[in-house]
Every structure is written in structure tokens, then in C-alpha cells.
C-alpha positions, 0 to 999 in steps of 0.5 A: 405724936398724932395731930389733926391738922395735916397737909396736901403737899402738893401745892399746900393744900392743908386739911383740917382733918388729917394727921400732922406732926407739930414742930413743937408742944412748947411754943409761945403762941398768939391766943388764937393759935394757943386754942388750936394747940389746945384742941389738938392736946385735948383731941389727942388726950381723949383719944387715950381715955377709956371711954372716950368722951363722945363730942364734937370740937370746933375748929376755925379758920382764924386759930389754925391759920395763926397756928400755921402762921406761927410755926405750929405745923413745919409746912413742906419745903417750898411752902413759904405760907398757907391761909385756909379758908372753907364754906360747907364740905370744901376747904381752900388754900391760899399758899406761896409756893416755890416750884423750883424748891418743891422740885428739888432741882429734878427737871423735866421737859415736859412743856405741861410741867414748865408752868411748875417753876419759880415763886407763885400765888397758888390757890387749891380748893378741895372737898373735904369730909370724913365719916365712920373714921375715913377722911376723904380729899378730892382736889377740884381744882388749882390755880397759879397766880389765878390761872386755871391748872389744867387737869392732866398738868396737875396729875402729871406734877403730882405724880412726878414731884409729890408722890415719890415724896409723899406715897399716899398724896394725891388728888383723890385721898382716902385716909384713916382719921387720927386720934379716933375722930369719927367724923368731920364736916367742914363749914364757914371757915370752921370744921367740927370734928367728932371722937367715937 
């Protein structure tokens, strides 16, 4: 099933706006998180109507960081948690990550990538937008215990670890939006997400 609300897995940088699989349409969520589910059932319902139904739904910070919280989405292997902050066109997400678990117990020598290895605070900031039914996330920047990533370590962590997994993660996504949202503009810790 097709769901808004995806993850950049590389270092648990989740979208509002791109496609997801939830674990289940059964749980007993909080209320905050039940919203959300609701909004991901109706966004997808009404993506099956003829006509679809022209408006615009408000997603916010509070519901999808319980529905994450609660299980809602199965978060990738070595993302222990993720809490999704945003202010106009970029998203932030704060996540612990386990390196050696993203990993999979590849090693690399590399000394730019040993900066990728145990249980750390991980914080992603991307810019986020979509229209005319393309999604677009640029990561601008990562940091680990809040210490700058430098560019090409991320590139080459990214390349090595996530894209084998993952082929069409990277920092730089362009990708077709779900449940025919044709737009989608991030705010204070709110997305407004827009059918055609």
C-alpha cells in the first residue's frame, strides 16, 4: 500500500512527502498519530476517486513524530528513533542511528568512513518541496553527535553503504510523488500536501 511519509535511509532523514510502507492499518495509536494514519487513508482513498477531490491536507510535526514513535512506519535497520522538525522548504531530523548495524558488518578502511561506526546522535537537515507531482530532497548537511559530516565522507557512506540497499537514495532525490499529491510545501513543523 502506498503511503506518504517515507525515509531517506541513510541516516534517518524521513520525508513527509515521499512514499512508505506503514507496518500495519491495524494499530492502536495515540491520537496524534491516529490523525496521521487518517490522513495517509484518506490521501490514499482519494487518490482512487474519480475525480479526486482538489484540496490540500496539513500534515504536522507533532502526529507524524508519534506515528513514527508508535511503530507506524518500520524505520530501517540501525535507526533506533527519528523526530522530524521543519520551518519553510527544509525538514530536519534528529535520529539515533547504529552505524555498525546500517553497516551490516561491511568494513572499509577508508579512515573518512570510520567516523561511521558505533551508536550516535545524528542530525540531517534537507530541503524539501514538491510540484507538478515531483518530489525533490537535497541533503544540506549531517552531523554526528553535532559534529559537521564533511561532504565527500557523506558521499562516499552513501555510495558504499545505502545505495546497494537503497538505489534510488542519495543526497539529491528526485522522485514521483505518491497517491497523486501534486504539490507539497514544507513549513513550521507542518507540510501541506496538495491531490490533482
Amino acid at each position: 500500500m502506498n503511503r506518504v511519509g517515507g525515509i531517506c535511509c541513510m541516516a534517518a532523514l524521513s520525508m513527509f512527502t515521499a512514499s512508505a510502507q506503514t507496518t500495519s492499518t491495524s494499530k492502536h495509536f495515540s491520537a496524534a498519530a491516529q490523525r496521521f494514519q487518517d490522513k495517509l487513508n484518506f490521501l490514499e482513498r482519494n487518490a482512487q476517486a474519480k475525480p479526486v477531490q482538489r484540496r490540500s491536507t496539513q500534515i504536522n510535526a507533532d502526529e507524524v513524530n508519534a506515528w513514527f514513535r508508535e511503530g507506524g512506519y518500520k524505520l530501517p535497520q540501525g535507526v533506533e528513533k527519528v523526530v522530524f522538525h521543519s520551518r519553510a522548504d527544509t525538514i530536519q531530523a534528529d535520529s539515533t542511528v547504529d552505524f555498525d548495524a546500517v553497516k551490516q558488518g561491511k568494513r572499509n578502511l577508508n579512515p573518512l568512513l570510520s567516523i561511521f561506526s558505533g551508536v550516535h546522535e545524528v542530525q540531517v537537515t534537507a530541503a524539501a518541496s514538491a510540484q507538478n507531482g515531483q518530489g525533490h530532497v537535497a541533503i544540506e548537511s549531517v552531523s554526528i553527535d553535532g559534529v559537521g559530516v564533511p561532504h565527500l565522507a557523506l558521499e562516499m557512506f552513501v555510495k558504499r553503504y545505502i545505495t546497494p540497499k537503497y538505489p534510488n537514495v542519495g543526497l539529491d532525490n528526485l522522485f514521483q510523488m505518491p497517491d497523486r499529491i501534486d504539490s507539497a510545501t514544507v513549513g513550521n513543523d507542518n507540510a501541506l500536501l496538495t491531490q490533482r
